[in-house]
ZATIFI-797863 format. One record per residue (C-alpha): residue number from 1; residue in one letter; chain; x, y, z. Coordinates in nm, 3 decimals, always signed. Example, Ala and Ser with C-alpha at 12.3 -4.5 7.8 and 13.67 -1.06 7.14 Angstrom:
site k: 1	r: A	c: A	u: +1.230	v: -0.450	w: +0.780
site k: 2	r: S	c: A	u: +1.367	v: -0.106	w: +0.714
This chain:
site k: 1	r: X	c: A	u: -1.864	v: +0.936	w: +1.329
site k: 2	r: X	c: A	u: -1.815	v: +0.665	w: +1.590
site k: 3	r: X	c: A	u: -1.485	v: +0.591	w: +1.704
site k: 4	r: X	c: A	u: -1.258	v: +0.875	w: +1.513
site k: 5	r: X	c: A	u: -1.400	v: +0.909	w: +1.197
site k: 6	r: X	c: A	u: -1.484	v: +0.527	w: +1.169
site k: 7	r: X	c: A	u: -1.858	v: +0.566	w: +0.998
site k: 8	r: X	c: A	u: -2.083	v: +0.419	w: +1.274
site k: 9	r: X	c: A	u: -2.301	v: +0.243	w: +0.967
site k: 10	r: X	c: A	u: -2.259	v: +0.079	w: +0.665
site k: 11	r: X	c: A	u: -2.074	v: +0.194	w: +0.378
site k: 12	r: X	c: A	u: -2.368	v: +0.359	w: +0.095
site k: 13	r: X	c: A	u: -2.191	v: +0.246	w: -0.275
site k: 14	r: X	c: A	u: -2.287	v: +0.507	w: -0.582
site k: 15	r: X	c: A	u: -2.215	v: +0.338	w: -0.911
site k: 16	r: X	c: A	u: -2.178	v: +0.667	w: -1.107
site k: 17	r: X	c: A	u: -1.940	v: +0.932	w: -1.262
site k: 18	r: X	c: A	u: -1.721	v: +1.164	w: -1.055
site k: 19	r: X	c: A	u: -1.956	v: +1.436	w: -0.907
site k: 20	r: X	c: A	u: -2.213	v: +1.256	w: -0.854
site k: 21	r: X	c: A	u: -2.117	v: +1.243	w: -0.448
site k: 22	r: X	c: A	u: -2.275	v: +1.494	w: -0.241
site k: 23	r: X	c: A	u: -2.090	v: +1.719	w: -0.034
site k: 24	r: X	c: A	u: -2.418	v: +1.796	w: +0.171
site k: 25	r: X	c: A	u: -2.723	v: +1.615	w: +0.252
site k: 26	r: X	c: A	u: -2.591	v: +1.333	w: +0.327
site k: 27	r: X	c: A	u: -2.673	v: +1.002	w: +0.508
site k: 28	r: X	c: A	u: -2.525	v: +1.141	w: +0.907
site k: 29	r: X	c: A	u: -2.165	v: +0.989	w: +0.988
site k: 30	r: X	c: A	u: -2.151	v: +0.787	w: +0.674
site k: 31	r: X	c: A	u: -1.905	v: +0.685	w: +0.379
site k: 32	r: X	c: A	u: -1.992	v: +0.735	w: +0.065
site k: 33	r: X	c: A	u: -1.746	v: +0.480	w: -0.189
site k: 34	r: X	c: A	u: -1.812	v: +0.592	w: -0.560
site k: 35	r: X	c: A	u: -1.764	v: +0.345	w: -0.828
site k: 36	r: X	c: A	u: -1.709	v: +0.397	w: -1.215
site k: 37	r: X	c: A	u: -1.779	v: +0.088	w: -1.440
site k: 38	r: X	c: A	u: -1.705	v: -0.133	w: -1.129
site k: 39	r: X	c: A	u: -1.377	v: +0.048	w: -1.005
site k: 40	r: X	c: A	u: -1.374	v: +0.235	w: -0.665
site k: 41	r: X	c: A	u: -1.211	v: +0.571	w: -0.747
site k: 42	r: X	c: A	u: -1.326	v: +0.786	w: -0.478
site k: 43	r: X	c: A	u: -1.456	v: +0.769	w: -0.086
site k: 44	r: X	c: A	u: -1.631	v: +1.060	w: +0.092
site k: 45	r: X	c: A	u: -1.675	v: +1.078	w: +0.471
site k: 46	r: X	c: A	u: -1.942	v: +1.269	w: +0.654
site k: 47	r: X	c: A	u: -2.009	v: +1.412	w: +0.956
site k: 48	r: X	c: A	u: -2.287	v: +1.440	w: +1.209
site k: 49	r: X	c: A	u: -2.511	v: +1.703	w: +0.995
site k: 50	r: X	c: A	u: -2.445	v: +1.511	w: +0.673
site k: 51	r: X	c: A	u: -2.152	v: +1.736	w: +0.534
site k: 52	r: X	c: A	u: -1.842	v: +1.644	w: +0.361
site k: 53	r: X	c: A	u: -1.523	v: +1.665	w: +0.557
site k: 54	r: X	c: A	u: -1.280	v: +1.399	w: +0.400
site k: 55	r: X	c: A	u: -1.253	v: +1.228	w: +0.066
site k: 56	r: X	c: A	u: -1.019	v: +0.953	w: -0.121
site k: 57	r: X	c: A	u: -0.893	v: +0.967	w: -0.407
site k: 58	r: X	c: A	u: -0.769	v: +0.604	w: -0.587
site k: 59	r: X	c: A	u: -0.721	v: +0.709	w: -0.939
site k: 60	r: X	c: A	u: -0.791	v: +1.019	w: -1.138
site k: 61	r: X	c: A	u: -0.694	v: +1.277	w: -1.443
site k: 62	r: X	c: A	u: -0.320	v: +1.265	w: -1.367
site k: 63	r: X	c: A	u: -0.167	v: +1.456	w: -1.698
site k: 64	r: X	c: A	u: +0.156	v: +1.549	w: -1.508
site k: 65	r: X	c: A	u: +0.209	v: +1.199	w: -1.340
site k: 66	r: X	c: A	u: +0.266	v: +1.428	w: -1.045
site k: 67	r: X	c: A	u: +0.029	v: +1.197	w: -0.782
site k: 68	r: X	c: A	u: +0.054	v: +0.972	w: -0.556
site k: 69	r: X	c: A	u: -0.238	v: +0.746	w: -0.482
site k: 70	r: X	c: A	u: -0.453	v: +0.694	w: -0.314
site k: 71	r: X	c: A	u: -0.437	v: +1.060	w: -0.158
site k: 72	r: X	c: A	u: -0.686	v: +1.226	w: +0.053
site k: 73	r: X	c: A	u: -0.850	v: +1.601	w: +0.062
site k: 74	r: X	c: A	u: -0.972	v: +1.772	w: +0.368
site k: 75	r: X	c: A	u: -1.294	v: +1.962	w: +0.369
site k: 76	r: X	c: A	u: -1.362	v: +2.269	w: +0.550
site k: 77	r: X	c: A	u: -1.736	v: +2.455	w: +0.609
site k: 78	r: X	c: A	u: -1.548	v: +2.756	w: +0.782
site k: 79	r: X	c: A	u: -1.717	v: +3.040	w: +0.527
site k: 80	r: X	c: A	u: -2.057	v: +2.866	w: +0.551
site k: 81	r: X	c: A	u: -2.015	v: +2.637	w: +0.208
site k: 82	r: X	c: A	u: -1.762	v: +2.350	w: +0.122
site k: 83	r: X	c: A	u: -1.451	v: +2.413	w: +0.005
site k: 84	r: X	c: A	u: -1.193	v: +2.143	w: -0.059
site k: 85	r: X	c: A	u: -0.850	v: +2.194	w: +0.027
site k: 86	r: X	c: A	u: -0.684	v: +2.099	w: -0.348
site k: 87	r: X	c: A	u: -0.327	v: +2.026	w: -0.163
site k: 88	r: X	c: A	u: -0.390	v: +1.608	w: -0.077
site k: 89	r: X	c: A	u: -0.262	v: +1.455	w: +0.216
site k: 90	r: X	c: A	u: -0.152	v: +1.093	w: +0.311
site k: 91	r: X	c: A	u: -0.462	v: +0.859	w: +0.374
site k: 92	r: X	c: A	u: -0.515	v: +0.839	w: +0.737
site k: 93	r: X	c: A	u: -0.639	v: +0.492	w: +0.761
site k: 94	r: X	c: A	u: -0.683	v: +0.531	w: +1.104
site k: 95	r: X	c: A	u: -0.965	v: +0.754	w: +1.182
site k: 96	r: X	c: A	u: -1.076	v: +0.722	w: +0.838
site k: 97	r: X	c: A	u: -1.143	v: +0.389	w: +0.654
């Protein structure tokens, strides 16, 4: 991923719906920024094999106003398929932005 999670390439843009970013198969060491009627609402980082490992999310479903955004998910392969950790974390803007 270049320098810390920094994508090493340009930024791929999916105007979509939520679910429409892979979590496999993607480009290697890239971001993927999804946009909904022209608002970014979720990022998705990468890694060397093409496999999710971070995402961003900006807005969302919020029905107990119990989020703070933007807010970030880890991603781990360890049993062989992705599973995303549902607790968020703080954006780190530092390895990945």
């Amino acid at each position: 991923m270049g320098s810390g999670g920094v994508p090493n390439r340009t930024i791929e843009r999916i105007d979509g719906r939520r679910g429409d970013l892979p979590v496999r198969g993607a480009k290697p060491n890239s971001c993927y920024d999804l946009y909904e009627n022209g608002i970014k609402v979720q990022s998705r980082w990468f890694d060397k094999n093409g496999n999710v490992i971070r995402n961003r999310d900006y807005n969302h479903q919020d029905a107990h106003n119990n989020h703070d955004f933007p807010h970030d998910h880890e991603w781990s392969w360890d049993k062989g398929y992705p599973e995303r950790n549902p607790d968020y974390v703080a954006p780190d803007y530092i390895n990945y932005n």
